[in-house]
ROMIMAR-842353 format. One line per field, with one value per residue (C-alpha): residue number from 1; residue in one letter; x, y, z. Coordinates in steps of 0.02 Angstrom, whole numbers, plus 50000, padded with zeros to 5 digits. Example, Ala and Ser with C-alpha at 12.3 -4.5 7.8 and 13.67 -1.06 7.14 Angstrom:
<sites>
pos (1/2) $
code (a/s) $
c1 (50615/50684) $
c2 (49775/49947) $
c3 (50390/50357) $
</sites>
This chain:
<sites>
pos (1/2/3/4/5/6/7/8/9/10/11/12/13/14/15/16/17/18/19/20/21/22/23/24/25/26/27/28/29/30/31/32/33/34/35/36/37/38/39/40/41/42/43/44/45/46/47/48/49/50/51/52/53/54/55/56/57/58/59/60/61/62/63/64/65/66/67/68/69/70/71/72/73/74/75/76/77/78/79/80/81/82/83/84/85/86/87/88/89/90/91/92/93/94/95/96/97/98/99/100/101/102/103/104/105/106/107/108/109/110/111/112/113/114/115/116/117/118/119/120/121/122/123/124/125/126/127/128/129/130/131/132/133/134/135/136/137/138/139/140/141/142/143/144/145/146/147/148/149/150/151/152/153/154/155/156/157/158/159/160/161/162/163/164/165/166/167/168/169/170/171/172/173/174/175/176/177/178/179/180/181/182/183/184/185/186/187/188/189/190/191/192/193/194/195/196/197/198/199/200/201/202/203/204/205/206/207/208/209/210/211/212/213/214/215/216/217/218/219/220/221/222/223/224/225/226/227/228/229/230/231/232/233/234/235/236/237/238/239/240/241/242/243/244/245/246/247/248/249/250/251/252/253/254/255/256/257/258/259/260/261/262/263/264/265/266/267/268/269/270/271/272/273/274/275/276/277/278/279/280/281/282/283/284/285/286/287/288/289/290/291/292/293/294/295/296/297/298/299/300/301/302/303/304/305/306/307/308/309/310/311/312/313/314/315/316/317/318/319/320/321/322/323/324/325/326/327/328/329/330/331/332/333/334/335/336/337/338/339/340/341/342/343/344/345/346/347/348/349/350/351/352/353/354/355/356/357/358/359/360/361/362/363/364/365/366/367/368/369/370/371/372/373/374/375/376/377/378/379/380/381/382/383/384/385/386/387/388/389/390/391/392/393/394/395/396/397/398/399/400/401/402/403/404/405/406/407/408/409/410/411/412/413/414/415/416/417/418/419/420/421/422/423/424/425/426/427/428/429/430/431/432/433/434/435/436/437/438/439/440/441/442/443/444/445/446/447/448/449/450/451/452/453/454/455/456/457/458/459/460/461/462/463/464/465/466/467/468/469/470/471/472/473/474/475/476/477/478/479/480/481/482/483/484/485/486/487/488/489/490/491/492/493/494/495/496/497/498/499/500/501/502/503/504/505/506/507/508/509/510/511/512/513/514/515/516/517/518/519/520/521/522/523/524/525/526/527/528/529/530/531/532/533/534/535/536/537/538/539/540/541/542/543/544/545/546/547/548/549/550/551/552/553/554/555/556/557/558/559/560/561/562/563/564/565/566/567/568/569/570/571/572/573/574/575/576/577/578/579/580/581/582/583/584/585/586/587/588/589/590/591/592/593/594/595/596/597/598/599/600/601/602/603/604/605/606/607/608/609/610/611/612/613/614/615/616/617/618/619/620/621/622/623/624/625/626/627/628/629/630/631/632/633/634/635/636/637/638/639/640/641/642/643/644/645/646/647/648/649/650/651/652/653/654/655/656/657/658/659/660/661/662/663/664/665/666/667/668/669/670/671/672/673/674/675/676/677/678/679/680) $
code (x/x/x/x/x/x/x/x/x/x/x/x/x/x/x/x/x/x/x/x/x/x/x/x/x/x/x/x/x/x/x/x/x/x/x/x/x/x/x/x/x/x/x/x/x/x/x/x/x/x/x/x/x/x/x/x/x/x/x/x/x/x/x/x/x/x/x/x/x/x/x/x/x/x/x/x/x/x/x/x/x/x/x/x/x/x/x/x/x/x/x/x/x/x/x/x/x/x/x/x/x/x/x/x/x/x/x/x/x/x/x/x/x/x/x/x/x/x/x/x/x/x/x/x/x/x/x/x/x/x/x/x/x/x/x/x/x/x/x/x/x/x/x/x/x/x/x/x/x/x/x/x/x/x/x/x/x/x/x/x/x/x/x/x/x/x/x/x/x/x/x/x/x/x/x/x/x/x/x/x/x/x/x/x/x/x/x/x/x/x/x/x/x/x/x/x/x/x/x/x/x/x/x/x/x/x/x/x/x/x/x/x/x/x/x/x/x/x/x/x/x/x/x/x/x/x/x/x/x/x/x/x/x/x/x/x/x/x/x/x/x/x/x/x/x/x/x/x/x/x/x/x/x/x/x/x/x/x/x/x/x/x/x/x/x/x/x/x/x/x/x/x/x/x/x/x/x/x/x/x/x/x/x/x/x/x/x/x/x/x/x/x/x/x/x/x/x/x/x/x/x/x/x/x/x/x/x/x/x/x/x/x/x/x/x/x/x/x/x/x/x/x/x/x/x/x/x/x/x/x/x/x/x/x/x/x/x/x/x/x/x/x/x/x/x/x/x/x/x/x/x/x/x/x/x/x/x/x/x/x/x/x/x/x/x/x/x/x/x/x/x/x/x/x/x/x/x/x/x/x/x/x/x/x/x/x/x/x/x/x/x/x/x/x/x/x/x/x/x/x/x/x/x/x/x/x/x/x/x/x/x/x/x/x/x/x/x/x/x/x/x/x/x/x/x/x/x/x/x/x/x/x/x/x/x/x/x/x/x/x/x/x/x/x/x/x/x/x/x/x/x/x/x/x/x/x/x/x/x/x/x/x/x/x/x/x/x/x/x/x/x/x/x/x/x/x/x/x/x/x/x/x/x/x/x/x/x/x/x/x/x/x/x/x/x/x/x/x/x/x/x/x/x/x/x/x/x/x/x/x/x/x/x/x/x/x/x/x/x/x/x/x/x/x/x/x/x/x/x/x/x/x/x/x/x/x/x/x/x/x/x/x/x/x/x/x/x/x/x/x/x/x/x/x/x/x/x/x/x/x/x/x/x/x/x/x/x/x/x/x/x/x/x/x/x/x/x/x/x/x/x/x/x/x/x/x/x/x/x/x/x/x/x/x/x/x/x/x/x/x/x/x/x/x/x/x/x/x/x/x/x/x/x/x/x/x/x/x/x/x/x/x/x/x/x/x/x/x/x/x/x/x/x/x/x/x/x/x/x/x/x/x/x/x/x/x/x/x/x/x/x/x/x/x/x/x/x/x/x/x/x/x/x/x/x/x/x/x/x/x/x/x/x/x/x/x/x/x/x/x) $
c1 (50137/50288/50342/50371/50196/50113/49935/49831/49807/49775/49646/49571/49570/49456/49539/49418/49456/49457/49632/49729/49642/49750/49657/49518/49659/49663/49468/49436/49429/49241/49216/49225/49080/49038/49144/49054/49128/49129/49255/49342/49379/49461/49563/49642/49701/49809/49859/49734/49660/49638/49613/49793/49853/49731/49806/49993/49945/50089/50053/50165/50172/50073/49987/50045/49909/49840/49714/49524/49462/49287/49270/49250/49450/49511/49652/49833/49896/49928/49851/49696/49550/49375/49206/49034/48890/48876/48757/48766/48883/48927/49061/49121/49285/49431/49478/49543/49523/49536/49380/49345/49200/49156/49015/48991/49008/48949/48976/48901/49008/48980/49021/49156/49169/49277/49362/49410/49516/49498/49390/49226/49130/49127/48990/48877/48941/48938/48739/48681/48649/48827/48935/49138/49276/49405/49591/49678/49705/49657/49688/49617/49468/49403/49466/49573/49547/49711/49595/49433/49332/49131/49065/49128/49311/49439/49600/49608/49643/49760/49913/49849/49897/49892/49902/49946/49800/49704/49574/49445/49490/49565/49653/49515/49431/49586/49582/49405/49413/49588/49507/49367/49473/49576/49441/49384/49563/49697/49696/49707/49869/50005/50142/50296/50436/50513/50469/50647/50651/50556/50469/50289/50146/50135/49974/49992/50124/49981/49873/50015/50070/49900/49843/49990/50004/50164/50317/50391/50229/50286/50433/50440/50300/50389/50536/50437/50348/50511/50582/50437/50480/50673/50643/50499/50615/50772/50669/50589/50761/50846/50711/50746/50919/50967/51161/51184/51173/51316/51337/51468/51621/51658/51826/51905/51850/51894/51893/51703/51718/51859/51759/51603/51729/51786/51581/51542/51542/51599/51711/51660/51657/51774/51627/51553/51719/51732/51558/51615/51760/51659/51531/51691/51745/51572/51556/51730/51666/51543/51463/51307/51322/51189/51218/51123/51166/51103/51129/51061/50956/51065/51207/51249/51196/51103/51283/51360/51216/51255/51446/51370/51255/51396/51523/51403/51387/51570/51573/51463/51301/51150/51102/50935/50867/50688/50614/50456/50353/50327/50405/50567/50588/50562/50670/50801/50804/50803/50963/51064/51000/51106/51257/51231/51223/51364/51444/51370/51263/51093/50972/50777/50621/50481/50335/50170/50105/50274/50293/50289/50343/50491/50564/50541/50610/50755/50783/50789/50897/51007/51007/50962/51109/51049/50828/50757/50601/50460/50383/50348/50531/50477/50336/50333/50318/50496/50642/50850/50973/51090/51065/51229/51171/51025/50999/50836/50792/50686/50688/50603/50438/50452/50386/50537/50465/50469/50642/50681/50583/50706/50850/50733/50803/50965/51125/51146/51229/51098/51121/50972/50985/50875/50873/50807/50943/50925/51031/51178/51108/50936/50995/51075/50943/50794/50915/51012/51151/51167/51327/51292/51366/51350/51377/51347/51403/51335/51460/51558/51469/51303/51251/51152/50969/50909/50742/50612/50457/50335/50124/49997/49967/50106/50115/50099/50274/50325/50267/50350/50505/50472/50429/50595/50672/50575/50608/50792/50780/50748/50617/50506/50413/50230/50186/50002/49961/49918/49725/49635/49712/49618/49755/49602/49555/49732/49737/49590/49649/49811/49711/49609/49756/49862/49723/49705/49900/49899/49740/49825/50008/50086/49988/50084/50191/50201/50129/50120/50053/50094/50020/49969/49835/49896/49945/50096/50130/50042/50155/50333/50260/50253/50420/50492/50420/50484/50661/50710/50640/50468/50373/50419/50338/50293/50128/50142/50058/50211/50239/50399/50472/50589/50696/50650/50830/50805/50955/50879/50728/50808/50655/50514/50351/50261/50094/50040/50201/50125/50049/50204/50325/50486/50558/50440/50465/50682/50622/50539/50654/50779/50721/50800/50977/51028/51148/51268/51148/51097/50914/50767/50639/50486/50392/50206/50107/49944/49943/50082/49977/49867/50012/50070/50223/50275/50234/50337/50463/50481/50472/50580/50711/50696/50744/50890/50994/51001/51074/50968/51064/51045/50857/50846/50890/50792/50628/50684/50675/50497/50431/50492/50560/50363/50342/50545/50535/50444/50307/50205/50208/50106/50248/50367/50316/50419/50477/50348/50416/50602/50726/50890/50976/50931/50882/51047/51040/50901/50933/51076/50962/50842/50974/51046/50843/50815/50970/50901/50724/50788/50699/50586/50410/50290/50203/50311/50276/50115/50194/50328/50231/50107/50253/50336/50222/50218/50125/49956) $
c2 (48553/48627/48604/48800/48841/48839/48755/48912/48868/48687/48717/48884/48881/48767/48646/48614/48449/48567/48583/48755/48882/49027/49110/49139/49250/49380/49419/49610/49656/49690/49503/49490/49486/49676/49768/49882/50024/50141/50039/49943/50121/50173/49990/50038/50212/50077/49958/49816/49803/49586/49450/49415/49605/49591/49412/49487/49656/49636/49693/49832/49765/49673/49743/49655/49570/49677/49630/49658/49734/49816/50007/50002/49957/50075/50157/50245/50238/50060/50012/49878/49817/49862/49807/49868/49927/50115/50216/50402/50456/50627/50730/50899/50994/51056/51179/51165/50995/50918/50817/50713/50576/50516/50376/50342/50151/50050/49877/49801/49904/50073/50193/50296/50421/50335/50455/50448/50586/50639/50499/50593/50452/50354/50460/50387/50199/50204/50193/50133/49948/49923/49811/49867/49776/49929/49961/50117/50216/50357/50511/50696/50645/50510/50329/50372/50229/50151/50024/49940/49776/49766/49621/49467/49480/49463/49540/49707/49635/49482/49478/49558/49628/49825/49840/49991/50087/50253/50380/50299/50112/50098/49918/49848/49852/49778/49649/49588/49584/49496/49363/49322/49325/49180/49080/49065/49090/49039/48873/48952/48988/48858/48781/48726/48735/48559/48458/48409/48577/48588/48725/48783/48788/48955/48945/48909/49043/49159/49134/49141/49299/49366/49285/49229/49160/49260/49325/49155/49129/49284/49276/49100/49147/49320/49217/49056/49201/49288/49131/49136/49316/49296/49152/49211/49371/49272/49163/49307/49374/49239/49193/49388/49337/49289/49193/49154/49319/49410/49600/49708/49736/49948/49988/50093/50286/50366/50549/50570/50530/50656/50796/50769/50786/50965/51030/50984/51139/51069/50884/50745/50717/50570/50468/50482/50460/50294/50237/50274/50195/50020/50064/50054/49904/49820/49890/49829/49627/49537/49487/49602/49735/49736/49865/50000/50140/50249/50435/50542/50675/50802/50670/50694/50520/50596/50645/50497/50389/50503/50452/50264/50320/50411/50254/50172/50318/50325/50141/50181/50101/50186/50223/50212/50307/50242/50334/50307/50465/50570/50727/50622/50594/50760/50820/50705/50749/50949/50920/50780/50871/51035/50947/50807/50955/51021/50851/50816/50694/50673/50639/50618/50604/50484/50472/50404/50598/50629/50488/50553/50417/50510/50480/50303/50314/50374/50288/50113/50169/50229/50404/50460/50396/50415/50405/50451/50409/50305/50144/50187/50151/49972/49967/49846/49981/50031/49961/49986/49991/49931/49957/49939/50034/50051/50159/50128/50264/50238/50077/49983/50110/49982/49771/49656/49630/49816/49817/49677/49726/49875/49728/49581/49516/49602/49604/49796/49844/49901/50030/50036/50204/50245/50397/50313/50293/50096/49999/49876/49735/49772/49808/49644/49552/49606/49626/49484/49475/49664/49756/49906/50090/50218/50403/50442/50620/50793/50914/51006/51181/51099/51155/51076/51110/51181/51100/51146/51079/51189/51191/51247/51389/51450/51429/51644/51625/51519/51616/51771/51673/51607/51805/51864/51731/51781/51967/51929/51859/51690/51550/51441/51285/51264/51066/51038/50915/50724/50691/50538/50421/50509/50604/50701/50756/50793/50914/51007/51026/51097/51211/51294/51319/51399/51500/51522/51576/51728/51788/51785/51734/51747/51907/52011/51862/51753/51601/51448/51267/51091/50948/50766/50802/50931/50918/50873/51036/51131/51044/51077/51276/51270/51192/51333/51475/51422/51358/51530/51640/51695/51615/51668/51507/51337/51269/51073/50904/50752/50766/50847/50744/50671/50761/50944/51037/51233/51308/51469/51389/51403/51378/51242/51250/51075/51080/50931/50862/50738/50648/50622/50467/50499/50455/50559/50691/50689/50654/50822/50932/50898/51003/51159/51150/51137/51288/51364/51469/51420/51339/51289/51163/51198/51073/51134/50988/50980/51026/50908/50852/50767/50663/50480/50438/50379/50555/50627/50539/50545/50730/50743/50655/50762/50891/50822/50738/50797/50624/50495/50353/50398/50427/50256/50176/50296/50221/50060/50072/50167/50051/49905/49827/49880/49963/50007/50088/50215/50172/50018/49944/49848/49715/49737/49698/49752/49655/49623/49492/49516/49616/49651/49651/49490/49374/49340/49167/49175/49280/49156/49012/49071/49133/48927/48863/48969/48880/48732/48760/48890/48819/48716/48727/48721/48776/48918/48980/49062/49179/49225/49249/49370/49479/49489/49548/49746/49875/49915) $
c3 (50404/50452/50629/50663/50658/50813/50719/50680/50492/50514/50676/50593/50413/50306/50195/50046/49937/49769/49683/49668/49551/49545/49418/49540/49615/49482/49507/49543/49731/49713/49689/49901/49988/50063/49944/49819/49691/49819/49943/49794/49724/49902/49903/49738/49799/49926/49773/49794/49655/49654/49783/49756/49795/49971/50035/49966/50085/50205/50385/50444/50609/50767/50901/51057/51157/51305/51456/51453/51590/51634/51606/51806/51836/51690/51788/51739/51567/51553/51363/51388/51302/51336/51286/51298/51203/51099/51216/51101/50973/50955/50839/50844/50750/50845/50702/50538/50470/50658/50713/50870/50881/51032/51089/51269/51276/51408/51511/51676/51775/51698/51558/51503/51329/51202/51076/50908/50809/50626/50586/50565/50479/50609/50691/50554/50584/50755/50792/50957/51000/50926/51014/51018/51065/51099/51125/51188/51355/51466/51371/51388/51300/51392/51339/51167/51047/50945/50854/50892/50823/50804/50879/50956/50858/50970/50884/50953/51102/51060/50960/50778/50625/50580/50393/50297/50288/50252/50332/50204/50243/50417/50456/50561/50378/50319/50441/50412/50234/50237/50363/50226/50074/50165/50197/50028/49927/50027/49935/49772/49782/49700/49787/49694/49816/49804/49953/50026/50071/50212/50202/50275/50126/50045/50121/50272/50284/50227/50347/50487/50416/50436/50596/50696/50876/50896/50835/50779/50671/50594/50536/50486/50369/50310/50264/50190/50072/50026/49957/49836/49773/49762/49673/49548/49537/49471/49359/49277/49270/49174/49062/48995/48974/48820/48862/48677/48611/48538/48510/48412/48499/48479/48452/48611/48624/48429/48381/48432/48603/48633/48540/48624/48798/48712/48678/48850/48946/49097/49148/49188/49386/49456/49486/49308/49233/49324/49263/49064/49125/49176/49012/48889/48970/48932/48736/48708/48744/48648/48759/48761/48900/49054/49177/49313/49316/49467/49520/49638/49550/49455/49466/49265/49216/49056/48979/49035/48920/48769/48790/48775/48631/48566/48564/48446/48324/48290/48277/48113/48213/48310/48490/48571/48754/48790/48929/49018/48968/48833/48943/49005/48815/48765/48889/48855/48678/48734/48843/48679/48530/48537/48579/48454/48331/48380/48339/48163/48258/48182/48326/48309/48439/48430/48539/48529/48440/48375/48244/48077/47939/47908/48057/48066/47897/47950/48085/47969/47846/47972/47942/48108/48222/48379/48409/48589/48604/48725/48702/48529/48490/48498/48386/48264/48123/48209/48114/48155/48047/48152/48342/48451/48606/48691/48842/48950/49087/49253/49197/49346/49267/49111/49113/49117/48900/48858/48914/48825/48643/48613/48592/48520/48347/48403/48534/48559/48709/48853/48976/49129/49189/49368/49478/49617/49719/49756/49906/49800/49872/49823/49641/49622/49702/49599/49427/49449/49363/49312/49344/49438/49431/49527/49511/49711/49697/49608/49504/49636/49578/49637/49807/49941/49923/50101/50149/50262/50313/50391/50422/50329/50463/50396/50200/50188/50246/50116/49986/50044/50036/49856/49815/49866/49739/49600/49615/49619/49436/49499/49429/49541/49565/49650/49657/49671/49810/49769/49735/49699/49582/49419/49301/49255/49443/49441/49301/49354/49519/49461/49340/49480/49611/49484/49451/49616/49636/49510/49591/49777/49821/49633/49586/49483/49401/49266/49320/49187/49220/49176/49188/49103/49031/48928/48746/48675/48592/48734/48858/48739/48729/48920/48968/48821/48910/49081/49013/48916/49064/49006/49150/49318/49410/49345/49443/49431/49463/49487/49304/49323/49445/49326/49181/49185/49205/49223/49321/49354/49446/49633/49727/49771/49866/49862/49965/50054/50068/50183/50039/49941/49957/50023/49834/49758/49885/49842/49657/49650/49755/49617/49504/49601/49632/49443/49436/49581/49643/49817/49819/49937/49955/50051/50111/50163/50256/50368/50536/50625/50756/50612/50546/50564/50645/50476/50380/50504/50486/50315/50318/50427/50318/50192/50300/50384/50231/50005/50003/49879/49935/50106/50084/50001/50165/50270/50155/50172/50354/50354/50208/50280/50120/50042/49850/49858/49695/49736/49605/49592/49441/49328/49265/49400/49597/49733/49863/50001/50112/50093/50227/50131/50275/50356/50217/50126/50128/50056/49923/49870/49892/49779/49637/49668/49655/49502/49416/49456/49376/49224/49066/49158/49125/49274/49432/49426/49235/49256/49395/49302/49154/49269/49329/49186/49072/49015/49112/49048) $
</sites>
């Protein structure tokens, strides 16, 4: 073992004589002991979903350790640890949503009222007899609990992890379950890290990660376990990369280019001239272009991809956008069509229910010049005539394979396209070699959208704001607040608040509504009405948090902000603040008092900067380096382990170790082959 760690794995953990079975890994989080549907259901909503996803559920930070004292020498506001028996539980509410529980808890030396807020179940859990090991101060209420253990555990009051939690699962759950899981899996994960390196197990890092003796435990774990990602990142990576492959070199900008410059009803910005500067460098090589490009929301990167697209068509070849939803596509195609028109361009849409034969058709006999489509673009039933450029948008939404199918049995050109703003170093760490450009500024009509972020005592005021838009001529936006993770929920919920909205706040307007479930032609009908000014307000779910572009809209509410990520949350606000009219963002959260730190925070962000790239580091700060993409996704994980700012030698260790092992079959192949495969 590794001489950094101070012995917790090898003194607490069992070491059973069975071999590695990381398949054992992969087994639903209901396989643990003491977790049924109903808490398994509540660990997905936090993205554990596996054993693997629970032992890979980072702790945010460490509670310091703090004295135990009796309830008889609680004095001051010093934070301590006390322990005594549950005597009575009682809870009451405070107004609103606010609740406070509190059991009178007792040791040898007497008794004191322990208090917890908004965590009204706990008045069922809490039964008398129950032994509590506590943590917290004197507050108003009595001794205020910050976290508690049942029983004889000992972490609240030593040096312990708090995990990234939720009302329904709070991380003393976390904690437990994460202490079992360990004991029966931590041996199931495989270790391939060459030995001359000198490096902790990946399992004992676990463990230290999860149950340190101190800071030092810590980090030497963190950084042991970020090797392990950079390295299964840049493997992934260059197995996609195909070094041998050749694709056509186009010609420098022809008449098509400089026509499409003349439709354009506005010029390109200096910032998206120098990406098509950097984009005609690549198509001019035959070497097959890989590069990012990433804009803030409303940056213009859209008409900057159908100059790419373009450069192929008057090269006498075809163009490709795949984006990651049927309404991205559509919207995409609503924004190229007219102005591929107006060029002679033939375009075409295919989706999974748009994809009549004749389209395919055309599409392999090279008819239609430029196709825009989702996934189904790489269907096998798909054919190209002759693909030279292939744009990809939000592409960290597709598997590392998806990306890859649109150019298999072909060299086209490919252009990743993201608007989450995403720190350089971050973009070349988890797309290796891929150039990146970046278009970090708006047209210079575009004004700042001005945010603010008030509570839900006073939402009436928000409305009247919106009101006064929409009687000057204006459009708006109302985003339905995040439910559970069913698309379903989702829709109904957004049917009965808009609803809702025309019978109260919106009465008298022309209120339409959008979301997933809806279909295709339903949806399209929607998006028309709102887009030519027959729908004064657009009631939402997160479906239009990327590609709907209606310059007239100049106004946002989004209820319970507080439940939004700060990506999402900048994602959304984008869609105001399309035309030079001045427009506002409301955010509308719960009552501030009920709010993390970190909700806070993040609103608070939103309110203080428009800037994506800014934002980016503000959520890299907040997340610490966790889900960076905003979304988790199914073939793609986000860093866990790594810090961007610190680990640089180990980011070019793990680009030198993945040279070393390219083409090599082993240990590492079945984690490569597990992140790399498409999302479900």
């Amino acid at each position: 073992m590794h001489a950094g760690f101070t012995g917790v794995v090898q003194n607490d953990w069992p070491r059973p004589r069975a071999w590695a079975r990381p398949e054992r890994l992969d087994a639903g989080i209901d396989s643990l002991p003491g977790v049924g549907p109903a808490l398994a259901k509540r660990l997905r909503a936090l993205g554990i979903e596996t054993v693997r996803d629970l032992l890979l559920h980072r702790p945010r930070r460490y509670e310091r350790a703090v004295d135990e004292i009796s309830i008889s020498q609680l004095w001051g506001e010093e934070e301590v640890a006390i322990a005594g028996v549950v005597v009575d539980v009682r809870m009451r509410r405070l107004g609103g949503r606010r609740t406070i529980v509190t059991a009178r808890i007792e040791d040898a030396s007497g008794s004191i009222g322990a208090s917890w807020f908004n965590q009204p179940w706990l008045a069922d859990k809490l039964t008398p007899g129950t032994h509590l090991r506590l943590r917290g101060k004197l507050g108003r209420h009595g001794f205020d609990v910050k976290s508690y253990d049942v029983g004889a555990a000992r972490a609240t009051a030593d040096f312990a992890p708090v995990y990234p939690a939720s009302e329904q699962v709070p991380s003393t759950k976390l904690r437990d379950l994460v202490r079992g899981a360990l004991t029966d899996h931590v041996r199931d994960f495989p270790d391939a890290l060459p030995a001359e390196l000198n490096l902790p197990l990946r399992r004992d890092a676990l463990a230290a990660l999860h149950f340190p003796r101190d800071e030092e435990d810590v980090e030497l774990a963190r950084r042991r376990l970020a090797l392990d990602e950079l390295l299964t990142f840049q493997l992934v990576v260059a197995r996609s990369r195909d070094v041998d492959a050749i694709a056509p070199s186009l010609t420098t900008p022809g008449v098509l280019a400089s026509r499409y410059r003349e439709v354009l009803p506005f010029a390109f910005t200096e910032h998206q001239e120098s990406a098509i500067a950097e984009i005609d460098a690549d198509l001019a090589r035959t070497t097959p272009m890989q590069r990012l490009l990433q804009g803030d929301v409303g940056s213009g990167k859209t008409v900057v991809a159908l100059y790419a697209l373009l450069r192929a068509v008057e090269n006498d070849r075809q163009g490709a956008l795949m984006a990651p939803t049927e309404t991205l596509a559509e919207q995409h195609f609503l924004t190229l069509e007219p102005l591929c028109a107006q060029l002679g361009v033939r375009s075409v849409l295919l989706t999974g229910s748009v994809g009549a034969k004749k389209i395919r058709d055309e599409i392999a006999n090279g008819v239609a010049q430029i196709a825009v489509g989702t996934h189904a673009l790489i269907q096998r039933s798909v054919e190209f005539a002759d693909l030279a450029v292939a744009v990809v948008d939000e592409q960290h939404r597709f598997g590392v394979e998806q990306r890859t199918a649109l150019a298999e049995g072909r060299s086209p050109h490919v252009l990743h396209m993201t608007a989450t703003p995403i720190p350089r170093t971050l973009a070349l760490t988890i797309y290796g070699d891929l150039a990146v450009s970046e278009i970090a500024k708006p047209p210079a009509n575009r004004k700042p959208i001005r945010t603010a972020w008030v509570g839900s005592e006073r939402s009436s005021e928000a409305y009247e704001r919106l009101r006064v838009h929409l009687d000057a001529g204006r459009q708006a936006y109302v985003v339905c607040p995040l439910i559970e993770l069913s698309e379903t929920r989702l829709a109904r919920a957004a049917e009965e608040e808009a609803e809702r909205l025309r019978r109260a706040e919106l009465k008298g307007y022309r209120v339409g509504l959008l979301h997933g479930k809806l279909k295709t032609a339903d949806r399209r009908e929607v998006m028309a009405q709102f887009k030519q000014g027959e729908l004064d307000v657009l009631v939402a779910t997160t479906v239009i948090e990327v590609g709907v572009d209606v310059p007239n809209a100049t106004i946002m509410i989004v209820q319970e902000a507080d439940r939004f990520g700060l990506a999402q949350l900048h994602q959304l606000r984008g869609r105001v603040g399309r035309g030079a009219e001045q427009s506002y963002c409301l955010l509308i959260s719960r009552d501030k008092l009920e709010l993390t730190d970190v909700a806070r925070s993040r609103l608070k962000a939103l309110v203080d900067t428009t800037d994506g790239f800014e934002l980016a580091e503000v959520d890299l700060e907040l997340r610490g380096e966790g889900q960076l993409l905003g979304t988790r996704q199914s073939g793609w994980s986000d860093l866990r382990f790594t810090k961007l700012r610190v680990d640089a030698d180990l980011i070019e260790r793990a680009r030198e170790l993945a040279r070393e092992l390219e083409g090599e079959d082993g240990p590492w192949q079945d984690e490569t082959d597990r992140l790399s495969a498409p999302p479900i």
